[in-house]
DSSP file (Angstrom, degrees, kcal/mol; ACC not computed):
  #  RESIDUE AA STRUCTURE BP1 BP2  ACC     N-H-->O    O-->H-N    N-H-->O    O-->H-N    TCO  KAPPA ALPHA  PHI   PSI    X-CA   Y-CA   Z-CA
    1    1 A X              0   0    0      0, 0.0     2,-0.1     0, 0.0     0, 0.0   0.000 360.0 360.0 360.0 123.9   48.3  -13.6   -1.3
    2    2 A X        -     0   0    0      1,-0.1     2,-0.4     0, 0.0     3,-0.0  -0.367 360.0-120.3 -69.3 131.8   44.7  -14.3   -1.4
    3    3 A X        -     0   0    0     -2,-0.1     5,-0.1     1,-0.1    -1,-0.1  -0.709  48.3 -91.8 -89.5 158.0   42.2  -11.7    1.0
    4    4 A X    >   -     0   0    0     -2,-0.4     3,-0.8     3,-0.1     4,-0.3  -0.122  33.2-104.4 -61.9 144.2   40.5  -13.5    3.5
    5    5 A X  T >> S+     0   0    0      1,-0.2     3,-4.7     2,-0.2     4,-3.7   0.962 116.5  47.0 -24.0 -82.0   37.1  -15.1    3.1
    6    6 A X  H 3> S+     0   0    0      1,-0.3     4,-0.7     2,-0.2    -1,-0.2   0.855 109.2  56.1 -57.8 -22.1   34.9  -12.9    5.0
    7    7 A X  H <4 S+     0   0    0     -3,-0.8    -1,-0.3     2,-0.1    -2,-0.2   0.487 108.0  54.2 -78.3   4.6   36.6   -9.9    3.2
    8    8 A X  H X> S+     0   0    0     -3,-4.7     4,-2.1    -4,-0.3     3,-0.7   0.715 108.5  47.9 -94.4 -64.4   35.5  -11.7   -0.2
    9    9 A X  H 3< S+     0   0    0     -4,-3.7    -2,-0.1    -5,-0.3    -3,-0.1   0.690 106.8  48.1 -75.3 -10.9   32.2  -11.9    0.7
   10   10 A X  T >X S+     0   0    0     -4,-0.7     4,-2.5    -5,-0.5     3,-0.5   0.691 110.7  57.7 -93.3 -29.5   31.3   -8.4    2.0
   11   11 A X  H <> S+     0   0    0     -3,-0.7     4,-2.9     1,-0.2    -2,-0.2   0.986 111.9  40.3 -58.0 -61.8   33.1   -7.1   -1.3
   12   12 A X  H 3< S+     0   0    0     -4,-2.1    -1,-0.2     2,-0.2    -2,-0.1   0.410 112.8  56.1 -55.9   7.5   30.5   -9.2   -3.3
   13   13 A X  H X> S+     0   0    0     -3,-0.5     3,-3.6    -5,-0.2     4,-1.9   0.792 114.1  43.6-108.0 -71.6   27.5   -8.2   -0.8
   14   14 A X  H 3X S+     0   0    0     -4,-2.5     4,-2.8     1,-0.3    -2,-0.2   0.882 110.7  46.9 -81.4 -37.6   28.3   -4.7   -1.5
   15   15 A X  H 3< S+     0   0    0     -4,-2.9    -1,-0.3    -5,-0.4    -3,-0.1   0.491 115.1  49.1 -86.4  14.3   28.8   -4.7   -5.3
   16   16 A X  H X> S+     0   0    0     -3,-3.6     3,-1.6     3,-0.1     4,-0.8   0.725 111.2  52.8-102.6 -61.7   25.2   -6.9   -5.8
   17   17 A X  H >< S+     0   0    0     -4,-1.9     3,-0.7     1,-0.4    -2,-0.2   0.857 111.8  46.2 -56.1 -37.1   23.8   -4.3   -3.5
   18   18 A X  T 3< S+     0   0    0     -4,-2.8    -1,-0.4    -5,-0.4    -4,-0.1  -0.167 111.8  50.0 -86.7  48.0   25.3   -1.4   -6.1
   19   19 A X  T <4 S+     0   0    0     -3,-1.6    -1,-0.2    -2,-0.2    -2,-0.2   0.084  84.0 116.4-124.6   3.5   24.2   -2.8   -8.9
   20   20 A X    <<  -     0   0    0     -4,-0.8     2,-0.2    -3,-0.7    -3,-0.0   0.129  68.0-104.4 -55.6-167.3   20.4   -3.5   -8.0
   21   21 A X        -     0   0    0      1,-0.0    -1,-0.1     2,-0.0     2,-0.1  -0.682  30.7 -98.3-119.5 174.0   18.0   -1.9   -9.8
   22   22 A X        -     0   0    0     -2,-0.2     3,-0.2     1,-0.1    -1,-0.0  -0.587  15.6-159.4 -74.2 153.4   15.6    1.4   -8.8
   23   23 A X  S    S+     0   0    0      1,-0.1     3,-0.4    -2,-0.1    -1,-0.1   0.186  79.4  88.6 -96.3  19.6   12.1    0.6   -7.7
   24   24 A X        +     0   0    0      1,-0.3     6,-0.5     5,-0.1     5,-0.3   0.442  58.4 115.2-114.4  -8.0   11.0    4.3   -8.6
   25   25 A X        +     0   0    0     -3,-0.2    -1,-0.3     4,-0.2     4,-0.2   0.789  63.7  49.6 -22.7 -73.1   10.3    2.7  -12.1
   26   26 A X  S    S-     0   0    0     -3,-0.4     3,-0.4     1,-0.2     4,-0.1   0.068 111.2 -44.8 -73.6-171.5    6.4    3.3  -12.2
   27   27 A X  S  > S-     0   0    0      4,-0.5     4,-1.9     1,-0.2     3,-0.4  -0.238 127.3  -2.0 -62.9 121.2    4.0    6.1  -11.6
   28   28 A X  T >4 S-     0   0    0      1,-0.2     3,-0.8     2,-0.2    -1,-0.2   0.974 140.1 -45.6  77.2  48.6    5.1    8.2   -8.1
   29   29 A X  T 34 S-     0   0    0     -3,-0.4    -1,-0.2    -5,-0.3    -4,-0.2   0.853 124.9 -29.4  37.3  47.4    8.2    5.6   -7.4
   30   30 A X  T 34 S+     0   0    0     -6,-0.5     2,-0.4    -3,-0.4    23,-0.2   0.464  97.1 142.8 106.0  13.6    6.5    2.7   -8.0
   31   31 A X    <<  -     0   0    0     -4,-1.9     2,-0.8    -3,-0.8    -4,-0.5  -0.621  48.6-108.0 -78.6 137.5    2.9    3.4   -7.0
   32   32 A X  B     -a   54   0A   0     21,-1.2    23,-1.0    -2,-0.4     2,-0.5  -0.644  31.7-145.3 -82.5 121.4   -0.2    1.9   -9.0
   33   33 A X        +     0   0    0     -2,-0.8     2,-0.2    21,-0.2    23,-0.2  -0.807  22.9 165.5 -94.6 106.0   -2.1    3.9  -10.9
   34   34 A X        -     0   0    0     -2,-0.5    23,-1.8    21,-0.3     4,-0.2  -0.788  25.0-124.3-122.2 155.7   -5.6    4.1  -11.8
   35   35 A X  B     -b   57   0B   0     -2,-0.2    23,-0.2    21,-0.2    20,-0.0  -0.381  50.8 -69.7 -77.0 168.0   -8.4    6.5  -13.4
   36   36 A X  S    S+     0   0    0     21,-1.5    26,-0.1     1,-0.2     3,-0.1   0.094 115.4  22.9 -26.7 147.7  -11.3    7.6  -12.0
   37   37 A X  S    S+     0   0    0     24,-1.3     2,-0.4     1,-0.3    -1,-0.2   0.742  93.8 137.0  20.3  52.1  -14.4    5.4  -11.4
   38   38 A X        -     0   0    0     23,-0.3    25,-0.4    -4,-0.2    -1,-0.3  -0.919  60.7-110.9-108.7 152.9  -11.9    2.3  -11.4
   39   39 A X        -     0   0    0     -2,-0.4     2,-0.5    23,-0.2    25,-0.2  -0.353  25.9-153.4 -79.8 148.6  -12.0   -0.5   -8.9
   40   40 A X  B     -d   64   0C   0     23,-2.9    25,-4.1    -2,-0.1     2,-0.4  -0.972  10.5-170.1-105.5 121.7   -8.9   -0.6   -6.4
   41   41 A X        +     0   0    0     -2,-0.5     2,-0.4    23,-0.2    25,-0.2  -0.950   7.4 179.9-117.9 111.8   -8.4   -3.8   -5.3
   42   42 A X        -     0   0    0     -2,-0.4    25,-2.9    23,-0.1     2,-0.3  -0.819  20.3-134.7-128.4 137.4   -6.0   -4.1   -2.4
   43   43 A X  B     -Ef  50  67D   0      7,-1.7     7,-1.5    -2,-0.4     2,-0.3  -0.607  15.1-153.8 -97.7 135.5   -4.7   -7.3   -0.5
   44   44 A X        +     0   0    0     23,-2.3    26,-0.7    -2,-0.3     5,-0.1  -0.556  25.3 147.1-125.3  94.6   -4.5   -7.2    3.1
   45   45 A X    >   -     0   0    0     -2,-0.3     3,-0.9    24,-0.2     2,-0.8  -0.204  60.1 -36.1 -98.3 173.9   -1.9   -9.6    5.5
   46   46 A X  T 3  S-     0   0    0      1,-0.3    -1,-0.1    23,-0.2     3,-0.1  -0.671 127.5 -17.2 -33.7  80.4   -0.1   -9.3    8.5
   47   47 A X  T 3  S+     0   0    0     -2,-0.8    76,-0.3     1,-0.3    -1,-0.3  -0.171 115.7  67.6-118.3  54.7    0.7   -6.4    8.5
   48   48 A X    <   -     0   0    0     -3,-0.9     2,-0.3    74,-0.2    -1,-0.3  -0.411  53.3-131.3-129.8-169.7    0.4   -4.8    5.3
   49   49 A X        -     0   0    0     74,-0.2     2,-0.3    -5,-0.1    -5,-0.2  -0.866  32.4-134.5-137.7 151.4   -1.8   -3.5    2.0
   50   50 A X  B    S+E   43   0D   0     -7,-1.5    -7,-1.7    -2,-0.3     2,-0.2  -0.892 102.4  35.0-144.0 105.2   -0.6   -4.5   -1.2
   51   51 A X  S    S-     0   0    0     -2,-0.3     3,-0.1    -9,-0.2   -20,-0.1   0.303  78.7-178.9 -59.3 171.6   -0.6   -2.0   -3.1
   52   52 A X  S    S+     0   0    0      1,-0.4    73,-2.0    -2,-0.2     2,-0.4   0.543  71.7  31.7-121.5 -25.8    0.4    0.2   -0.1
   53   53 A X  B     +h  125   0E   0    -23,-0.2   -21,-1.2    71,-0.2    -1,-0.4  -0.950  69.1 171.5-150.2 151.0    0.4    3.7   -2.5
   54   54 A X  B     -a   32   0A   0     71,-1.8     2,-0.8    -2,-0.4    73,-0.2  -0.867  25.8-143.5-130.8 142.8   -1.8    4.4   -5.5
   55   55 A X        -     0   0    0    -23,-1.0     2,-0.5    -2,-0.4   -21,-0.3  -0.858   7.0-153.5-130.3 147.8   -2.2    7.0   -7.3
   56   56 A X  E     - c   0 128B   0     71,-3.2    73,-2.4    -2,-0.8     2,-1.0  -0.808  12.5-150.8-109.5 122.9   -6.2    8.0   -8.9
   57   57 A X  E    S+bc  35 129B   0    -23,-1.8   -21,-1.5    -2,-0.5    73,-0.2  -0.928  75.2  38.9 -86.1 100.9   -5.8   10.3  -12.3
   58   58 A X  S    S-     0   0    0     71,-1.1    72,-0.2    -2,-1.0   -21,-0.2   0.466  80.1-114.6 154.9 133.2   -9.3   12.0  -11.5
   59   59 A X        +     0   0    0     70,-0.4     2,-0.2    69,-0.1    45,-0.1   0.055  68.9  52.7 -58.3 167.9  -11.4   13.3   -8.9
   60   60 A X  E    S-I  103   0F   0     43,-2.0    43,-0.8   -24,-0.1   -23,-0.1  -0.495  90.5  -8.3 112.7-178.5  -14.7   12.0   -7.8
   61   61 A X  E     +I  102   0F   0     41,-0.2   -24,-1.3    -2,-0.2     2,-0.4  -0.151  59.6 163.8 -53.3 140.6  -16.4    8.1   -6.6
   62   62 A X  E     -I  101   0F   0     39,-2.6    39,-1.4   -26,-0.1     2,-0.8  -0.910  33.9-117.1-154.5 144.2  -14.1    5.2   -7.0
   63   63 A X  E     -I  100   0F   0    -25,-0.4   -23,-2.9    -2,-0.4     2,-0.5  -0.746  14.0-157.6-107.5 124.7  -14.5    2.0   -5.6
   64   64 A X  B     -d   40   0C   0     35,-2.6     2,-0.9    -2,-0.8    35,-0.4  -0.490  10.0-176.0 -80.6 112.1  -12.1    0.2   -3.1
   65   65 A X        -     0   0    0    -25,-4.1    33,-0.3    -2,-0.5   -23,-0.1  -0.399  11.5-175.1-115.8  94.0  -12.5   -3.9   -3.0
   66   66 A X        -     0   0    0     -2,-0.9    31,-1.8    31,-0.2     2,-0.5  -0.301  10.2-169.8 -73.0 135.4  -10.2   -5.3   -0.2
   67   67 A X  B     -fG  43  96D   0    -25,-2.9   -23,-2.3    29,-0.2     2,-1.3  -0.967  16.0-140.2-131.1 164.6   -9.9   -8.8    0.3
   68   68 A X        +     0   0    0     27,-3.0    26,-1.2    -2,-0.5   -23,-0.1  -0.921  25.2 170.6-116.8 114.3   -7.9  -10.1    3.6
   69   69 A X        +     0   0    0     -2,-1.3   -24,-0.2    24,-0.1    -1,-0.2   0.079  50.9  96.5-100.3  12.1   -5.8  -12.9    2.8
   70   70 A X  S    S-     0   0    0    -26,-0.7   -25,-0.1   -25,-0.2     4,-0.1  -0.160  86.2-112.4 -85.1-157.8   -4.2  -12.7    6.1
   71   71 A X  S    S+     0   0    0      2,-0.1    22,-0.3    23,-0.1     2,-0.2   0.502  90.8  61.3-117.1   8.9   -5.2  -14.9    9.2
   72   72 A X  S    S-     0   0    0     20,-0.1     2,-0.2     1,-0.1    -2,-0.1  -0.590  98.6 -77.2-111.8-167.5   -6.7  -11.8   11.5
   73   73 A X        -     0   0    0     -2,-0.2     2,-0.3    19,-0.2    19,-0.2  -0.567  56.4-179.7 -54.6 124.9   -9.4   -9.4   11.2
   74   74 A X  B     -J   91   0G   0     17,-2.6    17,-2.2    -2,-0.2     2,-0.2  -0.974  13.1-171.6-160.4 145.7   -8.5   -6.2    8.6
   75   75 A X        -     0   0    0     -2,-0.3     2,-0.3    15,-0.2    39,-0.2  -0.756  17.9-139.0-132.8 175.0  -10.0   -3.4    7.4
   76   76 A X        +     0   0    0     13,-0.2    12,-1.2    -2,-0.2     2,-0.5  -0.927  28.2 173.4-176.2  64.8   -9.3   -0.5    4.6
   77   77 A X  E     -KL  87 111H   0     34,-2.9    34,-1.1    -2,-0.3     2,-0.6  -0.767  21.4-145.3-118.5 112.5  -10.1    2.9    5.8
   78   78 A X  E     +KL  86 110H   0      8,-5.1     7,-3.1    -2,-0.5     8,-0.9  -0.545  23.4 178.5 -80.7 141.8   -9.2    6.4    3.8
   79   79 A X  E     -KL  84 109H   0     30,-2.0    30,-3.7    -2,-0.6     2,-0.5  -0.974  16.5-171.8-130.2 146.5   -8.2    9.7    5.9
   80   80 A X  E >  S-K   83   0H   0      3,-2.9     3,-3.0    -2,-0.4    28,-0.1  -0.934  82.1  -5.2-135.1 151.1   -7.3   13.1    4.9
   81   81 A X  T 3  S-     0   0    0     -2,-0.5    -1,-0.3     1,-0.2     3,-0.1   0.827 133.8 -49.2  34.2  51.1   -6.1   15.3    7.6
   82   82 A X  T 3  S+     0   0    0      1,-0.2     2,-0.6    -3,-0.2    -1,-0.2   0.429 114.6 123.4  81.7 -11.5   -6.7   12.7   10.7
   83   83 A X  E <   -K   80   0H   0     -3,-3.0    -3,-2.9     2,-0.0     2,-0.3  -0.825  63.9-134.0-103.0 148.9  -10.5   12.3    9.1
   84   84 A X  E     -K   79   0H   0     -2,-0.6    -5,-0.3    -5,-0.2     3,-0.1  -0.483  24.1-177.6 -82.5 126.2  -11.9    9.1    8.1
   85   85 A X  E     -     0   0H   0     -7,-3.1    17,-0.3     1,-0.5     2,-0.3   0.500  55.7 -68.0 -87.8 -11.1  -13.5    9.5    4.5
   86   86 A X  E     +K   78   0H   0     -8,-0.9    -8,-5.1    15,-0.1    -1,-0.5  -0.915  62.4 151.8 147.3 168.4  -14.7    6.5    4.1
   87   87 A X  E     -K   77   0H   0     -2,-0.3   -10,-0.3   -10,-0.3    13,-0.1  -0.922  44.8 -42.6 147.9-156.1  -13.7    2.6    3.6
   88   88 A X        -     0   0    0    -12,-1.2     2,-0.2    -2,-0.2    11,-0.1  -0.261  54.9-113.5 -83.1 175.9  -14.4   -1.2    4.0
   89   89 A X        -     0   0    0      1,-0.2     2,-0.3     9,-0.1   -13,-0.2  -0.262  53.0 -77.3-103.6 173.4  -15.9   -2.8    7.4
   90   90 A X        -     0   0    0     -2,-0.2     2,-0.3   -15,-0.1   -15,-0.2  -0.617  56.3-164.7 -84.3 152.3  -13.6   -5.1    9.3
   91   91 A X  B     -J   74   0G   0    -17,-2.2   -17,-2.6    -2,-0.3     2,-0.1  -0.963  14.4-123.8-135.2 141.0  -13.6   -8.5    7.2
   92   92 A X    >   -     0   0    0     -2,-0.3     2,-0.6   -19,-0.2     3,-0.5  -0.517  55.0 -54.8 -77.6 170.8  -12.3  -11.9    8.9
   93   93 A X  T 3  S+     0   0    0    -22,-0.3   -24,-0.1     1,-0.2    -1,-0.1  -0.519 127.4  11.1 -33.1  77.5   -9.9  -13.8    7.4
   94   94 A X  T 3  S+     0   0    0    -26,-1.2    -1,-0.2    -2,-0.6   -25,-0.1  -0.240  96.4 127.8 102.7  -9.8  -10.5  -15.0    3.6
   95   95 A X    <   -     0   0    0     -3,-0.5   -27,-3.0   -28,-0.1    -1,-0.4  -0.340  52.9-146.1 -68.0 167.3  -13.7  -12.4    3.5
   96   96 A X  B     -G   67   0D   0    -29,-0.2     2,-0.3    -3,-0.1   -29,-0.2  -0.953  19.5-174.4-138.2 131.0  -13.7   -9.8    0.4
   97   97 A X        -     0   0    0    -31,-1.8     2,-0.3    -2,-0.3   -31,-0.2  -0.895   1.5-167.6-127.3 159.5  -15.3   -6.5    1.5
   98   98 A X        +     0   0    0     -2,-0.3     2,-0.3   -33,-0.3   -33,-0.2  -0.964   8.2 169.9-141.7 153.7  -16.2   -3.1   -1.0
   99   99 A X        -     0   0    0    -35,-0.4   -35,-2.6    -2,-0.3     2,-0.4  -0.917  28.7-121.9-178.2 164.9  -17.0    0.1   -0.9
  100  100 A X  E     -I   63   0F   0     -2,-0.3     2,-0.4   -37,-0.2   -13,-0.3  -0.649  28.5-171.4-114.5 131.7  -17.5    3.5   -2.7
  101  101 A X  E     -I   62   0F   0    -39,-1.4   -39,-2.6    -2,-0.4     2,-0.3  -0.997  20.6-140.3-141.8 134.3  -15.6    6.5   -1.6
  102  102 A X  E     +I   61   0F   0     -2,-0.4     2,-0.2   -17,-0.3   -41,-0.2  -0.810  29.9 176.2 -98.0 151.8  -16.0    9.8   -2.6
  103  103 A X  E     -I   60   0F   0    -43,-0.8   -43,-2.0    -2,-0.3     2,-0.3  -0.864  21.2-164.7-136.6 157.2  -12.3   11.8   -3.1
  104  104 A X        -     0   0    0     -2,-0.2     2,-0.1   -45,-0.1    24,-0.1  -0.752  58.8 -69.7-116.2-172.9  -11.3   15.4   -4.3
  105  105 A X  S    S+     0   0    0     -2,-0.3     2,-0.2    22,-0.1    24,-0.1  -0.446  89.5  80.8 -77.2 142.5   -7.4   15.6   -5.3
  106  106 A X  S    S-     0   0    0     -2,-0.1    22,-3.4     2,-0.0     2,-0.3  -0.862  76.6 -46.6 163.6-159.1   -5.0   15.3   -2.4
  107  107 A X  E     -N  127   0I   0     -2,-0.2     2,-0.3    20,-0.2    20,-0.2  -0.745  45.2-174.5-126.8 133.2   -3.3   13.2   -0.1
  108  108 A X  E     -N  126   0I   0     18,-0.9    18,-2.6    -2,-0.3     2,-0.4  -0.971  24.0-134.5-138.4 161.7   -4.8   10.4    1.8
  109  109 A X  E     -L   79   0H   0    -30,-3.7   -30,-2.0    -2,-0.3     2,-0.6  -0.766  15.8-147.6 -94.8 138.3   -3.7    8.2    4.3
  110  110 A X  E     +L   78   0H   0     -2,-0.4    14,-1.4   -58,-0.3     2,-0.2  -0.881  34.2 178.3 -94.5 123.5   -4.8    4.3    3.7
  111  111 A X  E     -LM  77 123H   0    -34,-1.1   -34,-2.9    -2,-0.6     2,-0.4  -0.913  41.1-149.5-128.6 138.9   -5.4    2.5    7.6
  112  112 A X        -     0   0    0     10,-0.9     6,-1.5    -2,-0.2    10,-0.2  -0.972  14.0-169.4-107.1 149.4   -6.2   -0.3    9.0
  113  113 A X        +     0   0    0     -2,-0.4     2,-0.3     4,-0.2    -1,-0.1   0.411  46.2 121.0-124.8  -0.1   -7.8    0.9   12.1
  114  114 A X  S >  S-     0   0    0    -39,-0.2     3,-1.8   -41,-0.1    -2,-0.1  -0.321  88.6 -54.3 -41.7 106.0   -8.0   -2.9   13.8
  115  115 A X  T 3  S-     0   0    0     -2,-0.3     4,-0.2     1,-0.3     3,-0.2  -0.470 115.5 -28.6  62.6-144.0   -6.1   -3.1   17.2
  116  116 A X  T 3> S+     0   0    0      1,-0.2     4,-0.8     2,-0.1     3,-0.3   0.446 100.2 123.8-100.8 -12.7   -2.4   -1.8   16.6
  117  117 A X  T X4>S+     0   0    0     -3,-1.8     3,-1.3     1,-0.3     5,-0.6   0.724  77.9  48.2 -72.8 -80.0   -2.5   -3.0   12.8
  118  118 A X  G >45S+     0   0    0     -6,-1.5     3,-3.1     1,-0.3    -1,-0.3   0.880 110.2  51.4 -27.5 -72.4   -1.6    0.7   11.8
  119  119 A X  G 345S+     0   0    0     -3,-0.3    -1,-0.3     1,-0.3    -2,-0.3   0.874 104.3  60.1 -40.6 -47.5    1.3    0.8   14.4
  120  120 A X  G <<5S-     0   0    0     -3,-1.3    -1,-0.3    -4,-0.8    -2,-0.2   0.184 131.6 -90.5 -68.7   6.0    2.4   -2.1   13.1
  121  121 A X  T < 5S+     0   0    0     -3,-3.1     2,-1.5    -4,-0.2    -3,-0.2   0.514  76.3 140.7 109.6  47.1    3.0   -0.7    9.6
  122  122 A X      < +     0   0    0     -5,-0.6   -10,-0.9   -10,-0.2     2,-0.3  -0.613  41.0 106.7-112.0  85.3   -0.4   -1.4    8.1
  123  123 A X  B     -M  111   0H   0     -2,-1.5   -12,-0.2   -76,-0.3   -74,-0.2  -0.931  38.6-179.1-153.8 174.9   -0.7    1.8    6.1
  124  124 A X        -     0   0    0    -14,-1.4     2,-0.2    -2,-0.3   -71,-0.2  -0.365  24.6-123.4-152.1-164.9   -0.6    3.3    2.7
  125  125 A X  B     -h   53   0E   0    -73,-2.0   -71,-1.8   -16,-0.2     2,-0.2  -0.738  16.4-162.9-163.8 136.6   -1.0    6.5    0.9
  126  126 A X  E     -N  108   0I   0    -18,-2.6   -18,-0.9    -2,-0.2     2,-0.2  -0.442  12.9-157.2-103.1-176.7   -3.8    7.3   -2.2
  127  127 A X  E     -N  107   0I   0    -20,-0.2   -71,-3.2   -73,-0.2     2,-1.2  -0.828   1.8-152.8 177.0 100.4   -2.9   10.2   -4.1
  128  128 A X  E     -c   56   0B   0    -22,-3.4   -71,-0.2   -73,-0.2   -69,-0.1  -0.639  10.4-160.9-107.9  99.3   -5.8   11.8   -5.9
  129  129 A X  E      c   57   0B   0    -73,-2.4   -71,-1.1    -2,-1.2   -70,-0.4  -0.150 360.0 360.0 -73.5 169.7   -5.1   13.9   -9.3
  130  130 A X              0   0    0    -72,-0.2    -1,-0.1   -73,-0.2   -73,-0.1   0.659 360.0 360.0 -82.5 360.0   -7.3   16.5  -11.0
């Protein structure tokens, strides 16, 4: 006796889902990492940053160059503890904005501070090592 279709197909759902692979591969579970006084260059859409978490091997200036390939207005903004450190201006659509931020090591949060864009999951995390 054959098991029924739909009990076929949830077996084969769940044993592609256990065999995927980890995403924790790279630096921090899959964050990009670059040293000090290196460029970040970070994509911005509807409603996302791509990369979304980085991590900076060395304290000090680095420079962020955001380009919005989405279709609204985005911006790129660091904070640590609930203050803004620095980041890009709001850019329309297809614009490329930069800018120089200074960091010590820590945690910060990456925002875009347009409208609800944050609520809407448009955030990140840097990660700044000594």
């Amino acid at each position: 006796m054959r098991p029924p279709a739909p009990l076929l197909l949830l077996t084969a759902l769940l044993i592609a889902v256990g065999c995927g692979g980890d995403d924790d591969s790279g630096p921090e579970g899959g964050a990009v990492s670059l040293e000090a006084g290196s460029v970040l260059e970070v994509s911005a859409k509807e409603y996302s940053f791509d990369p979304a978490a980085v991590v900076l091997n060395g304290a000090g200036e680095f420079r962020i160059r955001l380009d919005n390939d989405g279709s609204l207005a985005h911006n790129l903004k660091l904070r640590r503890d609930g203050d803004e450190v620095g980041g890009t201006p709001s850019l329309p659509s297809g614009d490329t904005g930069t800018a120089t931020v200074d960091v010590r090591p820590g945690r910060y949060e990456l925002i875009c501070t347009v409208g609800d864009h944050a609520e809407l999951g448009m955030t990140g995390e840097l990660q700044v090592k000594e």
